[in-house]
N, C-alpha and C positions, 0 to 999 in steps of 0.2 A: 532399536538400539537406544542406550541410555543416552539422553541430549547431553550430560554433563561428561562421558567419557567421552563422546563425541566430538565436545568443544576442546577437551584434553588432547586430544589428539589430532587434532587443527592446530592447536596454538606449537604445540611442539613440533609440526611439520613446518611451521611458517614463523619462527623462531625469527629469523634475518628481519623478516618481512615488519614483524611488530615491534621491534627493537628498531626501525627506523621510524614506523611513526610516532613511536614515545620520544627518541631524537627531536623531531620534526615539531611533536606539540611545544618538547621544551624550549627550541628556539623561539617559535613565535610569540610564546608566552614572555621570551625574554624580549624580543622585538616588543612586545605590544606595554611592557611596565616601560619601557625605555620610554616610545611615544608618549607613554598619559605623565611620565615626568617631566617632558620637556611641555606638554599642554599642549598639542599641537591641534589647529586645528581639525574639523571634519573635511574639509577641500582635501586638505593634503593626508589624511587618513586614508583616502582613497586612492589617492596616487601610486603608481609600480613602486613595490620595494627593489629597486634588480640586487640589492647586494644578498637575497635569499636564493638558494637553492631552488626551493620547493614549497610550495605552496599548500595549503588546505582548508576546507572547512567544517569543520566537524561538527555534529549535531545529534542528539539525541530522534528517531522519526517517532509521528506518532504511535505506532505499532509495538515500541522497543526496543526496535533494536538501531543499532550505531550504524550512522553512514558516514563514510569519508570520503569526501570531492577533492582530486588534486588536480591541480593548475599548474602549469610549468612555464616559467619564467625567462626572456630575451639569452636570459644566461644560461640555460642549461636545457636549452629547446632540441639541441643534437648531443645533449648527453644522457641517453635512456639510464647508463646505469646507473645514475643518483636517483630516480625516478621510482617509489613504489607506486604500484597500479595493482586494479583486481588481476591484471592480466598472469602478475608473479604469486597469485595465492596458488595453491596445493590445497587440493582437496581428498580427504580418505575416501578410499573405495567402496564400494560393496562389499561385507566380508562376507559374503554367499559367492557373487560371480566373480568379485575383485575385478570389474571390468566398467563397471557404471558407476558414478556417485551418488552418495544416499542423497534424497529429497522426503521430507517432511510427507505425513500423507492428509497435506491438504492440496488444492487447485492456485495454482498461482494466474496472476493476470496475464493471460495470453493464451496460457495453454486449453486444453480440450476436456470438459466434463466428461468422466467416464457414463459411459451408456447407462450402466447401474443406480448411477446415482440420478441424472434425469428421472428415466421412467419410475423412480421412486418420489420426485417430485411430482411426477404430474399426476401420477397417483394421490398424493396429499391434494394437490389443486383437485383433482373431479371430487374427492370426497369430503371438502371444506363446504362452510356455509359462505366463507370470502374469502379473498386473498389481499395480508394486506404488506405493503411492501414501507421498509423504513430505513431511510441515510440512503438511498441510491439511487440515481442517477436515472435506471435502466439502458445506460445506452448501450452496455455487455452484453452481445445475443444471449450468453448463456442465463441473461437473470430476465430479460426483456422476452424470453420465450413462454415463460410462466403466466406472464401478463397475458400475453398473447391466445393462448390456451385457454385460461380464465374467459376469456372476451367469446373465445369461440365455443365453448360449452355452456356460458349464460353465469360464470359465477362473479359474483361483484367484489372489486377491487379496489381498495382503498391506500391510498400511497399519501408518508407521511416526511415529508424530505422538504429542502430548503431550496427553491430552483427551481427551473424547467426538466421536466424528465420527457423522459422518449415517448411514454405511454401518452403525452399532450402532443405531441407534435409529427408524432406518426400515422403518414396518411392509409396505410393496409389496416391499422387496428383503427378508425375511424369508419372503412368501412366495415368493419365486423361489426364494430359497434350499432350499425345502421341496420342489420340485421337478426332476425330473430334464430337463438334466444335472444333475447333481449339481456344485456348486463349493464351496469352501470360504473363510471371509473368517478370516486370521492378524492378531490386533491386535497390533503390539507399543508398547508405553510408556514411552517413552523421548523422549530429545531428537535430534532428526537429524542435526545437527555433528558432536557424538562418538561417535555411534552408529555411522558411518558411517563416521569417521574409524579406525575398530576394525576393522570389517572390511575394512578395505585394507587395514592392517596387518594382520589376519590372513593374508590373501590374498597377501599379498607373502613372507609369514613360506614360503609352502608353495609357492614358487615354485621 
């Protein structure tokens, strides 16, 4: 389905819903030129407003898309219906079963890689001359399995992230590693933006 009729038809199911937090921004936006005209300090910045409703923090995430965090305040702690929450969105159906909500066809954190798409990973790892891992943690079985595989087939792994990741401190791939094949795991420590950003410029340098 098109993401943008999609979105068209969210906002017009939840009409109430968005109409309260455009309310909500513009209060605070009035709270908040009120304080910076009277100068107030950052002590009392922090202090409870109680004479607001409703509360929020709103922020752009890295990914793009908009999160709203709301907080509910002495005053209005046993009055839900001033309260919007994710709990009053409405979300459009399936227009196939009209029974389930669409979801995006990627893997969300939590959920379960479908079978298809592993065994097509691990296919890329046996057939690779390495594996190298970049921005992640591995501590997600579902990304930390790859490594694992690699280790147990013999192909060398190189992991380019910021931190301690799981493929350092996990003692079952320590001893794979101890075992033949033999593979090898390359930490590098670094940030992957400009890390990355260098070697294409080197690469391009030698063209």
């Amino acid at each position: 389905r098109d993401r943008n009729d999609f979105h068209d038809e969210l906002e017009k199911m939840n009409h109430e819903w968005y109409e309260q937090i455009k309310k909500q921004q513009h209060q605070e936006q009035k709270i908040q030129e009120e304080r910076n005209s009277k100068n107030e300090t950052h002590d009392i910045l922090k202090q409870k407003d109680n004479s607001q409703t409703l509360k929020s923090r709103n922020y752009l995430r890295p990914d793009g898309d908009g999160d709203v965090v709301f907080e509910r305040t002495e005053r209005n702690e046993s009055d839900s219906s001033s309260t919007a929450t994710y709990a009053n969105i409405s979300i459009p159906p399936c227009q196939k079963c009209h029974i389930g909500f669409m979801k995006p066809n990627v893997v969300f954190f939590g959920d379960a890689v479908p079978k298809h798409r592993v065994a097509k990973g691990m296919a890329a790892v046996q057939a690779s001359d390495g594996l190298l891992c970049i921005g992640s943690s591995l501590t997600v079985p579902s990304a930390f399995q790859f490594v694992r595989y690699a280790a147990q087939i013999g192909v060398p792994v190189a992991i380019l992230n910021v931190g301690e990741t799981r493929a350092e401190t996990d003692t079952t791939l320590s001893c794979l590693l101890s075992r033949p094949p033999v593979c090898s795991i390359t930490k590098i420590e670094a940030p992957a933006g400009p890390t990355l950003m260098a070697c294409a410029d080197h690469f391009e340098k030698k063209k």
